[in-house]
C-alpha positions as CSV (number, residue, x, y, z in Angstrom):
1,X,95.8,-4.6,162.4
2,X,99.6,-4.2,160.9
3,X,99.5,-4.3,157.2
4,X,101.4,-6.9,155.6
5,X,101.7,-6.0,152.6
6,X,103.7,-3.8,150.9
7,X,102.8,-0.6,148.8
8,X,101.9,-2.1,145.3
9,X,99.6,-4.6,146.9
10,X,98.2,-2.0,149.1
11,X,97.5,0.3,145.5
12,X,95.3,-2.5,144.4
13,X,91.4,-2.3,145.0
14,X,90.2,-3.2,148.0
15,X,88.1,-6.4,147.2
16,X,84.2,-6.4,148.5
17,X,84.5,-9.5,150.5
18,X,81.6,-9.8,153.0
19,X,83.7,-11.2,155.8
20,X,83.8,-9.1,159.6
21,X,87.7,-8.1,159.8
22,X,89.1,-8.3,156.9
23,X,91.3,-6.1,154.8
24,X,91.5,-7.9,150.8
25,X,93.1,-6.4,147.9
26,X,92.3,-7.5,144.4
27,X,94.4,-7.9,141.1
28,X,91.9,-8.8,138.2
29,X,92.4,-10.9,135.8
30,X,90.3,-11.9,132.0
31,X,90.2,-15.5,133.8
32,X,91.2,-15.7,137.0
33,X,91.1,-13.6,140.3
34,X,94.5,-13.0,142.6
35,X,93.5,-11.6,146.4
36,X,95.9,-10.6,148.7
37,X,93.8,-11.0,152.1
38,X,94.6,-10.9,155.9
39,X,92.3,-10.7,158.6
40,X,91.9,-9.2,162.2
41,X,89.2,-11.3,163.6
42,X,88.3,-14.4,163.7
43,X,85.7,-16.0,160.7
44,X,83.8,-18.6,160.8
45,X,83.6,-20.3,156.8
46,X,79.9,-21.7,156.1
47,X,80.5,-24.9,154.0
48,X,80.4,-23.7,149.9
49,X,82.0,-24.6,147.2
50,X,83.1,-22.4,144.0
51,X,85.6,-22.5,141.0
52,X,89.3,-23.8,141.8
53,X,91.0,-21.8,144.8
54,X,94.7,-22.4,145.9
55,X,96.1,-20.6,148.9
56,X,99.1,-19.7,150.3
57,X,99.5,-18.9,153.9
58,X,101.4,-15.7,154.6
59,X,101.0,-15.9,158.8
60,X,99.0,-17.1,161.2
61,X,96.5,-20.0,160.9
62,X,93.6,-21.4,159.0
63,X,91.7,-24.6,159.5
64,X,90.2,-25.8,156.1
65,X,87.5,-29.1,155.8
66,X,87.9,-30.0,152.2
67,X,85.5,-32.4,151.2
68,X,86.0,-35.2,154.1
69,X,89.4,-34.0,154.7
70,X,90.2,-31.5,157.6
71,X,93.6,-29.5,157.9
72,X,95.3,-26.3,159.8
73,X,97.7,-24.1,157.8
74,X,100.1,-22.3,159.1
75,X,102.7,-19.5,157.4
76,X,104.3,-21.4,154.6
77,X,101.8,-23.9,154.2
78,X,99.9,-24.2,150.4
79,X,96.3,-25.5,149.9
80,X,94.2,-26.6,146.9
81,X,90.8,-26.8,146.4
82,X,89.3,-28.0,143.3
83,X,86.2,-26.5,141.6
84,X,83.3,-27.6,143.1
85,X,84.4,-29.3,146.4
86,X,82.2,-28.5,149.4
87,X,84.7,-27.0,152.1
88,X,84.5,-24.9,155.2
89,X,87.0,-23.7,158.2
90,X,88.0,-20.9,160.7
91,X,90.0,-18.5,160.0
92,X,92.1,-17.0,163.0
93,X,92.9,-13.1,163.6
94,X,96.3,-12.5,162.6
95,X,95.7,-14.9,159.2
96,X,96.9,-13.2,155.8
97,X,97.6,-15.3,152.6
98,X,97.7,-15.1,148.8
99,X,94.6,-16.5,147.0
100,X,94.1,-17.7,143.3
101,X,90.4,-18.2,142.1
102,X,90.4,-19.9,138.9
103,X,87.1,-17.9,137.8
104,X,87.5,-13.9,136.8
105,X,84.1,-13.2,139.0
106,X,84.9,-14.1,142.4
107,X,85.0,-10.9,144.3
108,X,83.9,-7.7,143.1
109,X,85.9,-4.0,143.7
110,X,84.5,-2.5,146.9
């Protein structure tokens, strides 16, 4: 898998995401979680739901159900999904984006 990112993201911790083929890194927050996430396989999303997440798609391809409303994203795209909303999709390899959870917890340090 190329790495995106560039050095400073890569000097972040690696965030424990339990996800097959993925390679996350995690900027902490008191209040909120940033992860900077791109993936070499494809993953399957179970339907869950969570605090507030907003995405924005770096490459490749993602196809999100949120609520009753299915979407793909593609590099450049933005998504939004508000606390507690049921939502599930398929990631494809080659995916990397930028994620804000709107809860300090999310995702632990590996």
């Amino acid at each position: 898998m190329k790495d995106i990112f560039f050095d400073p993201i890569k000097k972040l911790p690696e965030a424990d995401i339990p996800l097959d083929g993925i390679k996350a890194y995690l900027s902490q927050s008191d209040n909120h979680q940033i992860i900077f996430m791109q993936f070499e396989k494809d993953v399957d999303l179970p339907e869950h739901s969570h605090a507030a997440q907003i995405g924005i798609v770096l490459e490749g391809r993602i196809d999100l159900t949120i609520g009753d409303d299915k979407k793909t994203y593609e590099k450049g795209d933005r998504y939004y999904i508000p606390a507690g909303v049921l939502h599930s999709g398929k990631i494809y390899a080659g995916y990397a984006d930028v994620t804000f959870f709107d809860q300090s917890d999310r995702y632990s340090k590996k």
